[in-house]
N, C-alpha and C positions, 0 to 999 in steps of 0.2 A: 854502798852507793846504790841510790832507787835508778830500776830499771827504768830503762828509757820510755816504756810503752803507760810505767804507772805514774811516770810522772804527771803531776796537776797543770792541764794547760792553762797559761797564763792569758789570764782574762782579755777580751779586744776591748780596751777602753777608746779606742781611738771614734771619738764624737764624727755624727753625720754633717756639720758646719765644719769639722776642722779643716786646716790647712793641708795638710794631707790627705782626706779624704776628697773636698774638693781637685786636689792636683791629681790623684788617679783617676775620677771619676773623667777630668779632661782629658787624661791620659786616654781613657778608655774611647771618648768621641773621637778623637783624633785618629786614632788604629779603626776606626769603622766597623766595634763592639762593642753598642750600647744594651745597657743594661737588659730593655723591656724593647717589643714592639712600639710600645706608646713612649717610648723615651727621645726616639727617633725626632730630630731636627727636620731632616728631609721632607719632601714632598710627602712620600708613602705614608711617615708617620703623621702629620695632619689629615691627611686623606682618610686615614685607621683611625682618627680619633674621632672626625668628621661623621666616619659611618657609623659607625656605636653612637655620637648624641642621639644623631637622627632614629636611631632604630629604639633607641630608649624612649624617645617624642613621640614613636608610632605605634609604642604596644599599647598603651591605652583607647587605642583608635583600634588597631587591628580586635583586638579585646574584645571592645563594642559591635566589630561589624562581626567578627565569630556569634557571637550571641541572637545580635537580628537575622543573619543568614539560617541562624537553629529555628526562627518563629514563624508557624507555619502562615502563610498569605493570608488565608481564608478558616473561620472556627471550624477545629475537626469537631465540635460537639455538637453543630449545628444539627436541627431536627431529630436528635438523640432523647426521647422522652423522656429517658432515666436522668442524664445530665441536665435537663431544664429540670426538674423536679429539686434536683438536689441543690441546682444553682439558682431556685426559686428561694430555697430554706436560705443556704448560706447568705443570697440576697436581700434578704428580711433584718437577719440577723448581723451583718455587719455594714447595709450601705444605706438603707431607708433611711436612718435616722435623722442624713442630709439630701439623701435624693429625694428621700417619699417612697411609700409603699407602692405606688405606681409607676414610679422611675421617674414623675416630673417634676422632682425636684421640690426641695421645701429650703435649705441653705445651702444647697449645693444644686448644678444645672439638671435642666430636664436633660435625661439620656436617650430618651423612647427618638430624639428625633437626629442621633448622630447620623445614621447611616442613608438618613433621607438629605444630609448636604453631603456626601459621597465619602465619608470618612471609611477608611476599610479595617477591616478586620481586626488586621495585626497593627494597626497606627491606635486603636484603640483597648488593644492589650497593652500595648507598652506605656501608655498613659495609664493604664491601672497600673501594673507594674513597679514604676519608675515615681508615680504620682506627678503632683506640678508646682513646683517651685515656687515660692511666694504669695500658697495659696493653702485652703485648709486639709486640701486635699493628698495625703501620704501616700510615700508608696507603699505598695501593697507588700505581704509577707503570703499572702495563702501560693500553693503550689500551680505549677502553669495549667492542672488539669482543672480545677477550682475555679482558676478566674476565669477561662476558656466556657466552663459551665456556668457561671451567672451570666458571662455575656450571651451566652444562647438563650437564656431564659428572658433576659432584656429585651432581643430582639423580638421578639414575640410579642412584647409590649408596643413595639414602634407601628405606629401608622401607617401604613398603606400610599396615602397621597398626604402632604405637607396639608399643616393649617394652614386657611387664608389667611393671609398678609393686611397688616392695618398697614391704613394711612395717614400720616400723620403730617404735621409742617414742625420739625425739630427744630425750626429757629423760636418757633413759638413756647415749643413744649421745650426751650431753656427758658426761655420765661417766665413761662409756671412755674418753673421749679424754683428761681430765684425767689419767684414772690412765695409760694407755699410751703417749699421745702429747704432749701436752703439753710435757713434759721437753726436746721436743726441736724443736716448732713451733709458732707465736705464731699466736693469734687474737683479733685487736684489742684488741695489746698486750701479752698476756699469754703465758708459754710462755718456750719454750726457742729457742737460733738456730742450732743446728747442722742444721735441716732446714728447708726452704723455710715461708715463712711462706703458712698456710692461711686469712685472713683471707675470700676471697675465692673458696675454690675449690666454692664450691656455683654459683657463672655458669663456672664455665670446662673442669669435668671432667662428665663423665654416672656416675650409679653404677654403671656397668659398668665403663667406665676406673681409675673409684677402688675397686670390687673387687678388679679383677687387683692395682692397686699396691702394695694391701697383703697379699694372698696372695704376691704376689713384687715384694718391691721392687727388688731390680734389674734386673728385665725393660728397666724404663725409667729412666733416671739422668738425672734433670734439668740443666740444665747449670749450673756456679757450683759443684755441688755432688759434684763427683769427688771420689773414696775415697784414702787414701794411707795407708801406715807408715811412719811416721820413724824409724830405729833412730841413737838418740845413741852414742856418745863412748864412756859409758860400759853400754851394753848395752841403754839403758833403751829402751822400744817406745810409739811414740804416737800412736796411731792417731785419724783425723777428715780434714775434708775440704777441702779446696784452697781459701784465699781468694785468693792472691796468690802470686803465682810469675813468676822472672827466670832468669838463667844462675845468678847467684850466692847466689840468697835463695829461701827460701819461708817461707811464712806460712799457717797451720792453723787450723780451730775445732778441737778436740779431744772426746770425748766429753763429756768434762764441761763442755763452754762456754765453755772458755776459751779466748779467741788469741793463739796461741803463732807466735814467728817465731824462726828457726835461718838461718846461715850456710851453707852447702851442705857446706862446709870444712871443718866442724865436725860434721856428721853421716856415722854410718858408713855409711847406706844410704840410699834412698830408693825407697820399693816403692809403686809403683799398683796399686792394688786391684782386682781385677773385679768384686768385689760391693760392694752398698753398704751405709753404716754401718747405714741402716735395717733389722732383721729380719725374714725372711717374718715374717706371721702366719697358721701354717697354720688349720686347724681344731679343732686340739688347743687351739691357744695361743687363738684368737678363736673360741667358735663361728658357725655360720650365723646364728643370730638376733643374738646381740650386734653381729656385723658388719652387718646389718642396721639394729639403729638406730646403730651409727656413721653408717653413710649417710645414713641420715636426718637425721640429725643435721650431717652436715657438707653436705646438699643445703639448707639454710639459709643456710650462710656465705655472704651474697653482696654485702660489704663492708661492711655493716653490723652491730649487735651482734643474734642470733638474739632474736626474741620469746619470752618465759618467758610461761609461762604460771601 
């Protein structure tokens, strides 16, 4: 006979739906010995379940404000030689290529003139940092001593007293843009696609940046939007700007809107342009005031549709 202690216990097959297992498990509510805290019918255990959602919904939050409570108000690197020096190099080397060598911007905003509309310190680290949503600009990966040092180096670029201010009449200067620009770039919605869409460039360019671009537009060639001739087959010339391209294909907007794709094979040339499709507007073609309320007028766009007034 096997001893009591060797015998093989016999397995709990009894299922968590059974009949039985439901009937003790009532048994158990009944005598006012539930299982778990959280099993609890009563008031308590809603209350106990209540405060854990909520505190699970606010670690994310508490998260966030631990981390901005860690970022110091004001740059410690401020007038630090050695950190502008270094936050000169890394600033060359990872932001110009959209700010500009100067910081005012060439595809991305002037930065020289944050701290002259009162943006502080640290609202301007965490926008490095964190970058901005829906725009080309990432967050950052360098270390908080890193970014703290280009922004000291930045500042040093910023002016003194704000540019004067143009004046312009932005009911007009949409007008120009219908009739001039339009054709050829969308603004919430509307427009042409052969030029970057403008929907938004009242947050992202200063009117000094969007002067020059349009007295000369190819000083700066945004990118996406390189110039080319296509010379076909039979003579014909088709000029617009680069969507797609392999060894064996390319793929065009053309002036008039439309996307054209061709064989490489099959075309007799293919010519990069140096200029772009866009044309100066000298001051013959725009004068100073009309460019003026374009400005105005496009220092509105800033994702939203401009207020009429």
């Amino acid at each position: 006979m096997i001893p009591s202690r060797c015998r093989t216990r016999k397995p709990d097959t009894e299922a968590l739906g059974s009949p039985s297992y439901r009937h003790r498990k009532a048994a158990a509510r009944a005598e006012g010995k539930p299982k778990t805290l959280l099993d609890r019918r009563g008031g308590n255990g809603r209350k106990l379940r209540n405060t854990m959602r909520k505190a699970l919904l606010l670690l994310p939050v508490l998260t966030v404000s631990a981390v901005l409570a860690q970022t110091p108000t004001k740059n410690p690197r401020d007038g630090d030689a050695a950190a502008i020096q270094g936050g000169k190099l890394r600033f060359e080397l990872t932001c110009a290529e959209c700010h500009g060598i100067d910081a005012k911007g060439v595809f991305g905003p002037d930065l020289t003139t944050l701290w002259l509309t009162g943006t502080t310190d640290d609202r301007i680290f965490q926008t490095v940092r964190r970058g901005i949503q829906g725009s080309s600009m990432p967050a950052s990966r360098l270390p908080d001593d890193d970014v703290w040092s280009v922004l000291a180096y930045v500042k040093t670029l910023a002016p003194n007293v704000p540019p004067p201010k143009r004046t312009g009449n932005a009911e007009n200067g949409e007008k120009i843009f219908a009739a001039r620009c339009g054709a050829c770039h969308q603004v919430n919605g509307r427009g042409g696609y052969l030029g970057p869409d403008r929907t938004r460039i009242g947050s992202s360019r200063p009117p000094e940046v969007l002067a020059r671009d349009i007295r000369n537009a190819s000083a700066v060639i945004v990118p996406g939007y390189r110039s080319v001739t296509l010379v076909t087959s039979d003579g014909r010339r088709v000029r617009g700007v680069v969507k797609n391209e392999d060894a064996f294909s390319i793929q065009v907007m053309d002036t008039q809107n439309k996307l054209q794709g061709y064989l490489k094979s099959s075309l007799k040339e293919v010519v990069a342009e140096p200029k772009s499709v866009m044309p100066d507007f000298a001051p013959a073609q725009l004068p100073e005031q009309d460019l003026n309320d374009l400005l105005q007028y496009l220092g509105t766009l800033r994702g939203a549709a401009p207020a009429r007034g």
